[in-house]
C-alpha atoms as an extended CHARMM CRD file, in Angstrom:
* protein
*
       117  EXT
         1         1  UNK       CA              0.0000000000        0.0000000000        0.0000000000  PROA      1               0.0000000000
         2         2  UNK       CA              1.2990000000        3.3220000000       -1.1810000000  PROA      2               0.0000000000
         3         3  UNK       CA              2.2350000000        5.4930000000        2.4280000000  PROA      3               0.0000000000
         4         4  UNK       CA              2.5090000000        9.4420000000        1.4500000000  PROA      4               0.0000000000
         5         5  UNK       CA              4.4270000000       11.9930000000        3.3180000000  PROA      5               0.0000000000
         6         6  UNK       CA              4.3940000000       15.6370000000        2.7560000000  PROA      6               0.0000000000
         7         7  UNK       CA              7.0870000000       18.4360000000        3.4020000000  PROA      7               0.0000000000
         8         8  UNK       CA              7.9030000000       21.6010000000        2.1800000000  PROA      8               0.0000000000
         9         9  UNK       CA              5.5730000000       23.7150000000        3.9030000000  PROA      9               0.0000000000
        10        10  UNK       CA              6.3490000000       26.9480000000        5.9180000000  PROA      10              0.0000000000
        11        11  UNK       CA              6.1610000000       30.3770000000        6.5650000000  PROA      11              0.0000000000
        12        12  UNK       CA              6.3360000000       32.9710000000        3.7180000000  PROA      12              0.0000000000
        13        13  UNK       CA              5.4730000000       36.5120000000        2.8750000000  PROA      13              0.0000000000
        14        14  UNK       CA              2.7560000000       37.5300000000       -0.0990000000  PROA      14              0.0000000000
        15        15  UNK       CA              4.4140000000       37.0760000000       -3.0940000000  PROA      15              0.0000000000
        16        16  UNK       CA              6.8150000000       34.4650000000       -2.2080000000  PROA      16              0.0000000000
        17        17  UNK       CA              7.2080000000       30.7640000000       -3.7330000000  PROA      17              0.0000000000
        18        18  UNK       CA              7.5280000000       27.4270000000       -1.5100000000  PROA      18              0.0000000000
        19        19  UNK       CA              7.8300000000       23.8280000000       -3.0380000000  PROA      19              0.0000000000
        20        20  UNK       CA              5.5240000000       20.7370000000       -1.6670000000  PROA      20              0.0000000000
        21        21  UNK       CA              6.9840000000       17.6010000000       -1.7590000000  PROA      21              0.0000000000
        22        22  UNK       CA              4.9750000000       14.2800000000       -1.6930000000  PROA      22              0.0000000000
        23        23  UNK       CA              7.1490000000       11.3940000000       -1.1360000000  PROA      23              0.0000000000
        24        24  UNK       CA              5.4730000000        8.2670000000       -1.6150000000  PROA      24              0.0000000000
        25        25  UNK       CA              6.9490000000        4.5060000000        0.3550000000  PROA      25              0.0000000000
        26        26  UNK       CA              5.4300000000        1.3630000000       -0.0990000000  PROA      26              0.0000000000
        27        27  UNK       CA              4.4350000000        0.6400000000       -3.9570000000  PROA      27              0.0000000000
        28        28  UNK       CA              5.1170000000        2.6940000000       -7.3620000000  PROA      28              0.0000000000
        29        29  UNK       CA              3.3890000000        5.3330000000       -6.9840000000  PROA      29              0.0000000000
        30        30  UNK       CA              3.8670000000        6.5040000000      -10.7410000000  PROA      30              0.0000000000
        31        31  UNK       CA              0.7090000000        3.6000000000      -12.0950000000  PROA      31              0.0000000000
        32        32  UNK       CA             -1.7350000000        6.1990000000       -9.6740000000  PROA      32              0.0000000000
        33        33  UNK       CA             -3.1580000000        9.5790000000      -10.7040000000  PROA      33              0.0000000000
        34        34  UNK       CA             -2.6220000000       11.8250000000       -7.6910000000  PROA      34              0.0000000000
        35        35  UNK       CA             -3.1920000000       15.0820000000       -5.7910000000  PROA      35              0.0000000000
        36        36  UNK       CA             -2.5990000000       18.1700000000       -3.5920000000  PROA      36              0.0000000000
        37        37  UNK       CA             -5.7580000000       19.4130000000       -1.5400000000  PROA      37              0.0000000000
        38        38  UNK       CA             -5.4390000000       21.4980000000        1.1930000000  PROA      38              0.0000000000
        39        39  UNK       CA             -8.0640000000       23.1120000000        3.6750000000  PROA      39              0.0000000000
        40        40  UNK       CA             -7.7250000000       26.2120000000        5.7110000000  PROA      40              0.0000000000
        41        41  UNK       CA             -9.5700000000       27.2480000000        9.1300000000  PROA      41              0.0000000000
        42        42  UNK       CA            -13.3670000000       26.8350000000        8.7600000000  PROA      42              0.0000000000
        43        43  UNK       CA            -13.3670000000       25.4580000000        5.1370000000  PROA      43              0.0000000000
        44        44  UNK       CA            -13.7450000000       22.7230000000        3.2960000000  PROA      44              0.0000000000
        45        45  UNK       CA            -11.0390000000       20.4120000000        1.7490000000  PROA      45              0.0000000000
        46        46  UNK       CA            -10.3630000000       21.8340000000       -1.5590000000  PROA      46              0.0000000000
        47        47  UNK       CA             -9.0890000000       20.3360000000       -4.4030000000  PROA      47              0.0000000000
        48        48  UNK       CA             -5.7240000000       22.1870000000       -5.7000000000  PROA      48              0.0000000000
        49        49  UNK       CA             -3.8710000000       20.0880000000       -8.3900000000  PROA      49              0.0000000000
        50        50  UNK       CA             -4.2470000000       16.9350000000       -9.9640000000  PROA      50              0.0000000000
        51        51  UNK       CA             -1.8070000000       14.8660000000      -11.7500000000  PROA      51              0.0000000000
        52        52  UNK       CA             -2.7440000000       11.4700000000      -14.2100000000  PROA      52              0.0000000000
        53        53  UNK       CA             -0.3420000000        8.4570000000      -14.6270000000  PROA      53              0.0000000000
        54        54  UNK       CA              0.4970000000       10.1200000000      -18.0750000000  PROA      54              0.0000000000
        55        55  UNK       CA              1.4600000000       13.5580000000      -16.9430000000  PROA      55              0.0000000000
        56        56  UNK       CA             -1.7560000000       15.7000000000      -17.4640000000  PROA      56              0.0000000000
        57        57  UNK       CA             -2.4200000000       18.2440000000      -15.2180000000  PROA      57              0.0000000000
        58        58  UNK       CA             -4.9820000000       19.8690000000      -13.4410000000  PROA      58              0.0000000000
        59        59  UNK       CA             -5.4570000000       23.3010000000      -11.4650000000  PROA      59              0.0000000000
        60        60  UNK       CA             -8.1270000000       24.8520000000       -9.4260000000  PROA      60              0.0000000000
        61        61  UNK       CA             -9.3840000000       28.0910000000      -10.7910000000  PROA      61              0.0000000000
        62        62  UNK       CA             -7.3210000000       29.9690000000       -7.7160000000  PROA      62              0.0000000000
        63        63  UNK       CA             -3.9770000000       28.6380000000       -8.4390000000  PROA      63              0.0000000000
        64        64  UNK       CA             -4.0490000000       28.3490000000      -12.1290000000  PROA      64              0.0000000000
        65        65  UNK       CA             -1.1760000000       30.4010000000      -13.5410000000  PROA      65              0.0000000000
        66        66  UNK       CA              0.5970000000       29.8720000000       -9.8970000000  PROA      66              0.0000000000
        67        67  UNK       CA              1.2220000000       26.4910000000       -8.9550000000  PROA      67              0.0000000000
        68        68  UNK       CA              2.8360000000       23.9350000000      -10.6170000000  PROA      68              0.0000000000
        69        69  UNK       CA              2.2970000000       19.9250000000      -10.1600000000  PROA      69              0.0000000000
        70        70  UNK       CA              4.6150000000       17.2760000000      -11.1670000000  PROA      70              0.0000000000
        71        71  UNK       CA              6.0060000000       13.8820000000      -10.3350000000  PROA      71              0.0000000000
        72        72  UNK       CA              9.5740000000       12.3330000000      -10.4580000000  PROA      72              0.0000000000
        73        73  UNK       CA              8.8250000000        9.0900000000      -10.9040000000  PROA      73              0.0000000000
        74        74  UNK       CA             12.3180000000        7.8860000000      -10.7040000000  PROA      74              0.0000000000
        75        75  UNK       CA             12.3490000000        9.2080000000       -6.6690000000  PROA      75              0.0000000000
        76        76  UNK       CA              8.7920000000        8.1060000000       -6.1490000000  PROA      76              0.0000000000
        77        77  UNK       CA              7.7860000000       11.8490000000       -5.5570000000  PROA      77              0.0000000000
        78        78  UNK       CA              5.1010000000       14.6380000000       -6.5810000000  PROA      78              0.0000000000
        79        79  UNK       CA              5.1890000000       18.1190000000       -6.2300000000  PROA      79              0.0000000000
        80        80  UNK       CA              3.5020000000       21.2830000000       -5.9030000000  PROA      80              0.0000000000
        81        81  UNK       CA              5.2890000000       24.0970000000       -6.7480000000  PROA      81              0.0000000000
        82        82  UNK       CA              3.6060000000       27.5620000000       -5.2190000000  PROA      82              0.0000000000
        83        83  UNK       CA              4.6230000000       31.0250000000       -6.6290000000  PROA      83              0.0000000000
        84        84  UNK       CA              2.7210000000       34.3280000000       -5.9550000000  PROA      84              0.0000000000
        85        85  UNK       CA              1.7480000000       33.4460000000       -2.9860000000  PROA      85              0.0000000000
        86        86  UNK       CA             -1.3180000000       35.2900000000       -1.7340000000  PROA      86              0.0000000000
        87        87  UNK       CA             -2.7080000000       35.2470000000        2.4120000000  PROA      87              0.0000000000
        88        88  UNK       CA             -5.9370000000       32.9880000000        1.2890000000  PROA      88              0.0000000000
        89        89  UNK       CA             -3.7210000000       30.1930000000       -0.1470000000  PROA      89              0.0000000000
        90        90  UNK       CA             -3.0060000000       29.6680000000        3.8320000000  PROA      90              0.0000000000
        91        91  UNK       CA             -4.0310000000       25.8790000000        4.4230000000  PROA      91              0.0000000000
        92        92  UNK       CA             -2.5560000000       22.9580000000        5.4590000000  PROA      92              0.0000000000
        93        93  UNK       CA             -2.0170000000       21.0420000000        2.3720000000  PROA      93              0.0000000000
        94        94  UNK       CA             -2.2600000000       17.4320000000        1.8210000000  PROA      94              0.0000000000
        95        95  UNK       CA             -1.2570000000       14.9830000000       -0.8870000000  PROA      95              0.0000000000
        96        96  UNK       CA             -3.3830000000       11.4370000000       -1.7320000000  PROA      96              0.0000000000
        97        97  UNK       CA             -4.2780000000        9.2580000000       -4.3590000000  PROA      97              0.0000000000
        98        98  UNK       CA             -6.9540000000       10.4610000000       -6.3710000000  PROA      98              0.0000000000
        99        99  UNK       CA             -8.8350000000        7.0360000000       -5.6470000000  PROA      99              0.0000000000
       100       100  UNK       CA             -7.8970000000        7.1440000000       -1.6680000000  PROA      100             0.0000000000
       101       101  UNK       CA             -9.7840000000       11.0200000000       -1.8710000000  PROA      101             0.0000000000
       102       102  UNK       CA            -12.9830000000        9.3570000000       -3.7590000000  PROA      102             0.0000000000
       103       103  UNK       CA            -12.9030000000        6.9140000000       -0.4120000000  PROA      103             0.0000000000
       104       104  UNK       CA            -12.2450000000        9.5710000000        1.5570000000  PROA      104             0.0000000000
       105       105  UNK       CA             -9.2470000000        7.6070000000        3.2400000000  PROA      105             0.0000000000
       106       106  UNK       CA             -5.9480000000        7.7230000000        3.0150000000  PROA      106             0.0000000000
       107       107  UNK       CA             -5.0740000000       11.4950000000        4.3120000000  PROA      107             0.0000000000
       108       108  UNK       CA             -1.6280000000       12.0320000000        6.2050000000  PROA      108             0.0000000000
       109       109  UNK       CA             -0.6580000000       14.6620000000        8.4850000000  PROA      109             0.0000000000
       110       110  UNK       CA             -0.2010000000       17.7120000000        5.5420000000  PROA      110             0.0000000000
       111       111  UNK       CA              2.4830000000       20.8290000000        5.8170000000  PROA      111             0.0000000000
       112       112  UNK       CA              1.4130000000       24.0480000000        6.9470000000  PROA      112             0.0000000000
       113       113  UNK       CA              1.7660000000       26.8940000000        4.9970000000  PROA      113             0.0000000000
       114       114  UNK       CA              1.2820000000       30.2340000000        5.5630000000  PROA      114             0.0000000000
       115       115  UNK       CA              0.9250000000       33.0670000000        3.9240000000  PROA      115             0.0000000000
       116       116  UNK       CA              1.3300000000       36.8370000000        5.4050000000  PROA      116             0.0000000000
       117       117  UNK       CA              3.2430000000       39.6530000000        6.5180000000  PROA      117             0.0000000000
């Protein structure tokens, strides 16, 4: 079973750029379509990015033009790669299977990141 741990998050000021990483342990996690969600104080989990098994991408409305997603398959690894960061994209932000999020199962602990002055 695919395990998933995130890192990356942190502290930053409006305008700045931090890089999730997603490392995945356990299978290959390159055969499964996967993505970053994240959900700040009093709102729902939000889809941010999505990634398929062949490379196509994804991006919520928000972010598009922003963040990038992508996978090293050779180090078992997605990430999300935030520029122009603005105070609302404050959340803690998770990685998962795509399938695992349709189960609603599967979430980790996330990285906090924060956005402000």
């Amino acid at each position: 079973q695919v395990q998933l741990v995130e890192s990356g998050g942190g502290f930053v000021q409006p305008g700045g750029s931090l890089r999730l990483s997603c490392q995945a342990s356990g299978s290959d996690a390159s055969r499964y379509a996967m993505g970053w969600y994240r959900q700040a104080p009093g709102k729902q989990h939000e889809t941010v990015a999505t990634i398929n098994s062949g490379g196509g991408t994804n991006y919520a409305d928000s972010v598009k033009g922003r963040f990038a997603i992508s996978r090293d398959n050779a180090k078992n690894t997605v990430y999300l790669q935030m520029n122009s960061l603005r105070p609302e994209d404050t959340a803690v932000y998770y990685c998962n299977l795509i399938a695992r999020v349709a189960f609603k199962t599967g979430w980790g602990q996330g990285t906090q990141v924060t956005v402000s002055s």
